[in-house]
TIDREN-705249 format. One record per residue (C-alpha): x, y, z; residue in three letters. Coordinates in steps of 0.1 Angstrom, whole numbers, plus 5000, padded with zeros to 4 digits. Example, Ala and Ser with C-alpha at 12.3 -4.5 7.8 and 13.67 -1.06 7.14 Angstrom:
% residues 2
[[5123 4955 5078] "ALA"];
[[5137 4989 5071] "SER"];
% end
This chain:
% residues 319
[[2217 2023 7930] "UNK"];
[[2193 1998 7946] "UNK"];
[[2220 1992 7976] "UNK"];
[[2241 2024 7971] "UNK"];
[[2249 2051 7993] "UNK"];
[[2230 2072 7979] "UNK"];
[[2192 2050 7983] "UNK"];
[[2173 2065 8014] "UNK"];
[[2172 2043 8045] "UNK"];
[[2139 2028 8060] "UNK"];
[[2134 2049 8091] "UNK"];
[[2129 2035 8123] "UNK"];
[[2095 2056 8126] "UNK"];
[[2083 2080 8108] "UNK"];
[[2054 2109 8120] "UNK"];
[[2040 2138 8114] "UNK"];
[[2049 2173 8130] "UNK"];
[[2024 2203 8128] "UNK"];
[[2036 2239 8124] "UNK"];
[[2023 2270 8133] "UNK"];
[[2000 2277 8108] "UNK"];
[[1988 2241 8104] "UNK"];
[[2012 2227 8077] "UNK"];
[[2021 2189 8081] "UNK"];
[[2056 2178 8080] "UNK"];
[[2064 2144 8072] "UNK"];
[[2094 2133 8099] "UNK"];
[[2117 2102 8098] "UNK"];
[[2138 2091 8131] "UNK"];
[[2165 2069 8124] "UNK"];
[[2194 2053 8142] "UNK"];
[[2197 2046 8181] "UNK"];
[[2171 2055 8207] "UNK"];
[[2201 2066 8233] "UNK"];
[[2225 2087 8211] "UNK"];
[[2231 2119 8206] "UNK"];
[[2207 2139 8180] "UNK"];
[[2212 2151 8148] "UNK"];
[[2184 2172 8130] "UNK"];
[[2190 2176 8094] "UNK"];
[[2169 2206 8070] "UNK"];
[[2173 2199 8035] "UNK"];
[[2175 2226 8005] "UNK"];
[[2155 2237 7979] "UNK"];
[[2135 2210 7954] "UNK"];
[[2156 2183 7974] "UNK"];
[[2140 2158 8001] "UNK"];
[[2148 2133 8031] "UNK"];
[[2166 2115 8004] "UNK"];
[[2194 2138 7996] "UNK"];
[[2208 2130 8036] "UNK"];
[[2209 2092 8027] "UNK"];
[[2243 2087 8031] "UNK"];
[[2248 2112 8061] "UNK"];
[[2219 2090 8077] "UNK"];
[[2236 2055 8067] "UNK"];
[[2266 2068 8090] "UNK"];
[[2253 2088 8119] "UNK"];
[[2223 2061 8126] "UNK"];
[[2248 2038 8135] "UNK"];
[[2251 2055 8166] "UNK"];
[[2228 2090 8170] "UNK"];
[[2195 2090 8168] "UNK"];
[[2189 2111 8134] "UNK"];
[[2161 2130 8123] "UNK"];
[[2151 2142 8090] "UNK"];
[[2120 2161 8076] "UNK"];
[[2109 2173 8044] "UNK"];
[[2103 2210 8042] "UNK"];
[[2065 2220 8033] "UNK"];
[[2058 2213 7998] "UNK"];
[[2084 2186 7991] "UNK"];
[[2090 2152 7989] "UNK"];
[[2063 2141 8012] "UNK"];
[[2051 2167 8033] "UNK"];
[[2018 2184 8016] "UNK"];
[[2025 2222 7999] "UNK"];
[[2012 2248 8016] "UNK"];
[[1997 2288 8003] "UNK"];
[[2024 2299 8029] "UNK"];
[[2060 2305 8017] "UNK"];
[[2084 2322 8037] "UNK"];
[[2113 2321 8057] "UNK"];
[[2093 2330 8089] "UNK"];
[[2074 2297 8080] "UNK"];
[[2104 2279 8075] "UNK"];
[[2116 2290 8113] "UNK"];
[[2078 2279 8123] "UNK"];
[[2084 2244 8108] "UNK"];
[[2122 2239 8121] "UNK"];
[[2102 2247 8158] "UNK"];
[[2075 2218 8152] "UNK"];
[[2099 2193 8141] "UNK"];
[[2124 2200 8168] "UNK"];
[[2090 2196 8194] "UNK"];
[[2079 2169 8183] "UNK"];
[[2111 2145 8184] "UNK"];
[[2131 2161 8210] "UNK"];
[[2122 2158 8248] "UNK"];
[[2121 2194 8266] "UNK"];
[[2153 2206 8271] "UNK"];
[[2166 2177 8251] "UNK"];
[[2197 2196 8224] "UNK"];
[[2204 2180 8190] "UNK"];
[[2231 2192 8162] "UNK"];
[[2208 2216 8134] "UNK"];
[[2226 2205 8102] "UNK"];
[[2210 2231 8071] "UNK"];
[[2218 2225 8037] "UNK"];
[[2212 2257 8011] "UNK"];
[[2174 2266 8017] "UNK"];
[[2179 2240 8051] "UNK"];
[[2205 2263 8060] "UNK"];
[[2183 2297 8057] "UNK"];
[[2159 2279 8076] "UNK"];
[[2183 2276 8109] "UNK"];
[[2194 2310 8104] "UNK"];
[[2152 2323 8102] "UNK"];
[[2147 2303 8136] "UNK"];
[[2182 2316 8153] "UNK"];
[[2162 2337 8178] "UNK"];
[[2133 2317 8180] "UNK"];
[[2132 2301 8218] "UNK"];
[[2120 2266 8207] "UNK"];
[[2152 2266 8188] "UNK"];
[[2172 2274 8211] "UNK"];
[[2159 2253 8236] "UNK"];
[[2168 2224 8215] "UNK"];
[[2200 2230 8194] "UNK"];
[[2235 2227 8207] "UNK"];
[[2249 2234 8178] "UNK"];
[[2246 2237 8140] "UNK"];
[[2261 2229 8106] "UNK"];
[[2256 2258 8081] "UNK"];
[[2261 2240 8046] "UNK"];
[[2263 2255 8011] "UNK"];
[[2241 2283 8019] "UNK"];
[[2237 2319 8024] "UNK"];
[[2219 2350 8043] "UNK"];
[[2211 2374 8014] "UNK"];
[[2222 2383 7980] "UNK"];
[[2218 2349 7967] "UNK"];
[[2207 2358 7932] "UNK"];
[[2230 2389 7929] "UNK"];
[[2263 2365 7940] "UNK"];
[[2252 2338 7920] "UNK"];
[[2279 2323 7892] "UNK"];
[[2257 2302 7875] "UNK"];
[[2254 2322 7840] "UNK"];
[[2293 2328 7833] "UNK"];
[[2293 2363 7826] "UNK"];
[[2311 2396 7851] "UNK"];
[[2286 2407 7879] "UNK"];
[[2260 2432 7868] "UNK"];
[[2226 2441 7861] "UNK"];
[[2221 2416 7836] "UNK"];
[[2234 2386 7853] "UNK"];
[[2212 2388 7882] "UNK"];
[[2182 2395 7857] "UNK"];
[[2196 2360 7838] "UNK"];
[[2205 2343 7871] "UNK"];
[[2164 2354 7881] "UNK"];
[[2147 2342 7853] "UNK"];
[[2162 2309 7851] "UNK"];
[[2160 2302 7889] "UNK"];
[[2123 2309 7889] "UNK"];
[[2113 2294 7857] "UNK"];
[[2076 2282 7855] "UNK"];
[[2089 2255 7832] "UNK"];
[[2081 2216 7839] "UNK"];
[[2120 2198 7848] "UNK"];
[[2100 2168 7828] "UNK"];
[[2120 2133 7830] "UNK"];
[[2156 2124 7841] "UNK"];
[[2177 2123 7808] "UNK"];
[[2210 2127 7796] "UNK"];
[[2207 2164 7786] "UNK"];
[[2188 2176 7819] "UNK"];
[[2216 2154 7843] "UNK"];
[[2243 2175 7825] "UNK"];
[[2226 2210 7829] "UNK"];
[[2222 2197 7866] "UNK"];
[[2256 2189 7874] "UNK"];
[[2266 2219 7855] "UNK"];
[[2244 2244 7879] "UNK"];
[[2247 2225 7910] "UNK"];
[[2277 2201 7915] "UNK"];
[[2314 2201 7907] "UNK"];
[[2333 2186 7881] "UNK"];
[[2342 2158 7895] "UNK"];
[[2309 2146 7904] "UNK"];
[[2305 2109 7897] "UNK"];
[[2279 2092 7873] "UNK"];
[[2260 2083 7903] "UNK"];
[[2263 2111 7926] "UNK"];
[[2245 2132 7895] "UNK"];
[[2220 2105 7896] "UNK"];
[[2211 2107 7929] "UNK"];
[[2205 2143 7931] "UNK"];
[[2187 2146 7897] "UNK"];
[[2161 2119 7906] "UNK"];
[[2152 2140 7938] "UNK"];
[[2153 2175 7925] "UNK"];
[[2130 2165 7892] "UNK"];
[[2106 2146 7920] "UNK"];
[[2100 2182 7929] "UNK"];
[[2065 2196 7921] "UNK"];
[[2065 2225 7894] "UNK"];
[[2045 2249 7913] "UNK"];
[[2067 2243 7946] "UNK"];
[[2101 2249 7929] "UNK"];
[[2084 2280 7917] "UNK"];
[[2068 2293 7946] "UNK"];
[[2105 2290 7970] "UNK"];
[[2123 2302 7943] "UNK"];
[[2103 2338 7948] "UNK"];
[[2114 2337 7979] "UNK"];
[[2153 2326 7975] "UNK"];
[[2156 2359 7953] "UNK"];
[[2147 2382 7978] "UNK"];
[[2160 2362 8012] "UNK"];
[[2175 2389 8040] "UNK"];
[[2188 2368 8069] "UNK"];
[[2222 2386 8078] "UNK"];
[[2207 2405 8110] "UNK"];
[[2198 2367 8123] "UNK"];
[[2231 2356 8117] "UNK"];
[[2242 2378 8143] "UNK"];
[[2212 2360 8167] "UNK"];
[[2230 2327 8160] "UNK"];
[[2243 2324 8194] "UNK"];
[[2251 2282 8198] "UNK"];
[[2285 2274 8181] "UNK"];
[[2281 2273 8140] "UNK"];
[[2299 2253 8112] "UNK"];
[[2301 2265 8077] "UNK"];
[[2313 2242 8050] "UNK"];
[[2313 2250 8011] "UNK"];
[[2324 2236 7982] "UNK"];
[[2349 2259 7965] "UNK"];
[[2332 2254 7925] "UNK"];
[[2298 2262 7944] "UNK"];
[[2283 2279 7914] "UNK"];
[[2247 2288 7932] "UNK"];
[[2264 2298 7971] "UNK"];
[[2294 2306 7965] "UNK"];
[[2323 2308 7991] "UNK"];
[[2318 2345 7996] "UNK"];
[[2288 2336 8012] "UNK"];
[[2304 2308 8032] "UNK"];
[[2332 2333 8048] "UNK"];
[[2307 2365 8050] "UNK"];
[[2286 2342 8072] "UNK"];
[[2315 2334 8097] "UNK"];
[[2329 2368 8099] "UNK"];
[[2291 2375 8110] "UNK"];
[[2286 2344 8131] "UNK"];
[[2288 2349 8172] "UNK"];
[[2306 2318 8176] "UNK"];
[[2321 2302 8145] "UNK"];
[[2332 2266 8149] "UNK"];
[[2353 2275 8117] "UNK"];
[[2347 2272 8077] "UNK"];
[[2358 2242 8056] "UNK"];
[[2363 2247 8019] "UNK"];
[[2359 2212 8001] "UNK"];
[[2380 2218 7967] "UNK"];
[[2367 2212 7940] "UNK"];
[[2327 2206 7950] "UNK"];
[[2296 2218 7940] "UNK"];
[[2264 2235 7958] "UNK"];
[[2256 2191 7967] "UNK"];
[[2282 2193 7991] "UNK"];
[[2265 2165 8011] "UNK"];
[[2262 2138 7980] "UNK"];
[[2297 2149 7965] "UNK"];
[[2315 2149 7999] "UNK"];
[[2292 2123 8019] "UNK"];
[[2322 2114 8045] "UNK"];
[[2337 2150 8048] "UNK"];
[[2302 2169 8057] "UNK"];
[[2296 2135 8078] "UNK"];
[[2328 2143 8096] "UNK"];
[[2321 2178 8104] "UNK"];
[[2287 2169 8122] "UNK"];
[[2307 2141 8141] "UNK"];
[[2330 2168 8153] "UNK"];
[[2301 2188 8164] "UNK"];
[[2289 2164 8185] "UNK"];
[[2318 2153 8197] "UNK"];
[[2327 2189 8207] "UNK"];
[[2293 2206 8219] "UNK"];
[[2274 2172 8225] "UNK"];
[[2238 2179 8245] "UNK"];
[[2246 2205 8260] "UNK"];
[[2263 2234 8236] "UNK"];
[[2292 2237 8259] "UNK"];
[[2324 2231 8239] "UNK"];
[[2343 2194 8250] "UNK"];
[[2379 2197 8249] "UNK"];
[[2390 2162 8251] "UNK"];
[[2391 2141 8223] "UNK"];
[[2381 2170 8197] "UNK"];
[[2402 2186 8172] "UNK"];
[[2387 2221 8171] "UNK"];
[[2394 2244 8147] "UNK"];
[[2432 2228 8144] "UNK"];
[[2442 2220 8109] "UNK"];
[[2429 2253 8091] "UNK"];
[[2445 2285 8078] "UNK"];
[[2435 2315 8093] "UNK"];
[[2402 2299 8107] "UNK"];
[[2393 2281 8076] "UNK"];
[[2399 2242 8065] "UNK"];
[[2409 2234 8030] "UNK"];
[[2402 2201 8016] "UNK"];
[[2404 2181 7989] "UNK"];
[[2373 2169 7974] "UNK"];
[[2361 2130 7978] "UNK"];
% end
């Protein structure tokens, strides 16, 4: 692991971005001064170190920015929870590394995901995104869709689904036992040994009282009315075993979205779509970039669109 794919990279700088309400965000820049920007929101008990290997890649030749959402890895918790404050934090972090005017691809994973679609509307946003990548994520119903305890759809699944989602209980070490239940809930089956690692060490890093706390606020998330206010081009990928976002989430969000870049299905994967399939969600930003660049406008030479898909939406196999 110590010079894996999956360790996080030293940033070139790191700083601190202050939202609305006075929470502190710890930011890290990496990559090239003159490239193109990437902004990437992590999930839900995850930190800057679940984007190490999409930050290996792009740094080579973007300038990539990372943050960790209020409460994890290194940015302080705050009394505040809530996707507005999620929105507010997306706006600092965008401010403070981005030059006025100055667009960058949004790439949101799960929670990460929610937070781009909280901030659709929200004019700092849109002053600085070009275009975003909407990854294993949702706008509302995530408990209720949820496929994590195997039983039919009902009353008592979503109760089941609830209670273990918001447990109060301590995660405790990284052991045999808890990487199974991990992979189990989270990642597909194909996951490799280290891949299950790597994502176990950062969600157990989590603080107790912070996985609690945004898990209140996952049950009851309604974004689908800012889905609609999602006006730059958007991306959706999904693994197709995504046992906590399911593809019904994936393909209700571009049937809603404005401008849908299209949907790739990665067989076989998990909700960790970016650690099981590092060069395929890697790909999709690339394409992004290549496609709406600085300025949002699509690019027509040199990109390969939407082509490739069946009725709008990419299958692929699994890395």
């Amino acid at each position: 692991m110590a010079d894996g794919p999956y360790t996080p990279p030293v940033p070139v700088r790191t700083l601190t971005a202050v939202s609305a309400d006075g929470a502190r965000l710890h930011v890290e820049v990496h990559g090239v001064d003159h490239g193109s920007v990437v902004v990437l929101s992590h999930g839900w008990t995850c930190s800057t170190a679940f984007w190490a290997a999409q930050i290996r890649e792009l740094a080579l030749d973007h300038r990539v920015v990372a943050y960790d959402q209020r409460g994890h890895g290194r940015s302080p918790a705050s009394a505040v929870c809530s996707t507005d404050a999620l929105a507010d934090d997306l706006e600092a972090v965008l401010a403070a590394t981005l030059a006025p005017g100055e667009k960058a691809v949004v790439v949101g994973h799960s929670m990460g995901g929610m937070t781009v679609l909280a901030a659709s509307a929200r004019p700092g946003f849109r002053e600085h995104t070009a275009a975003v990548l909407l990854a294993s994520t949702g706008s509302s119903r995530l408990v209720a869709e949820s496929l994590v305890v195997p039983m039919r759809a009902g009353r008592l699944r979503t109760w089941l689904t609830r209670l273990g989602l918001s447990s109060r209980a301590p995660l405790g070490p990284v052991t045999p036992v808890s990487r199974r239940i991990l992979k189990y809930a989270t990642m597909g089956a194909g996951s490799t040994p280290e891949m299950v690692e790597a994502c176990a060490r950062i969600v157990h890093a989590c603080p107790r009282k912070v996985r609690y706390a945004w898990a209140r606020v996952l049950e009851g998330v309604q974004l689908d009315r800012q889905v609609g206010e999602l006006t730059v081009p958007a991306a959706v990928v999904v693994g197709t075993a995504d046992r906590l976002t399911p593809p019904v989430h994936a393909r209700a969000l571009a049937a809603a979205l404005p401008d849908c870049h299209g949907v790739t299905e990665l067989a076989g994967l998990g909700h960790m779509t970016p650690v099981e399939a590092p060069g395929e969600v890697t790909g999709v930003i690339r394409e992004l970039v290549l496609a709406y660049g600085q300025s949002g406008t699509r690019r027509t030479e040199g990109t390969q669109g939407t082509q490739g898909t069946q009725g709008g939406v990419r299958i692929e196999e699994g890395a």
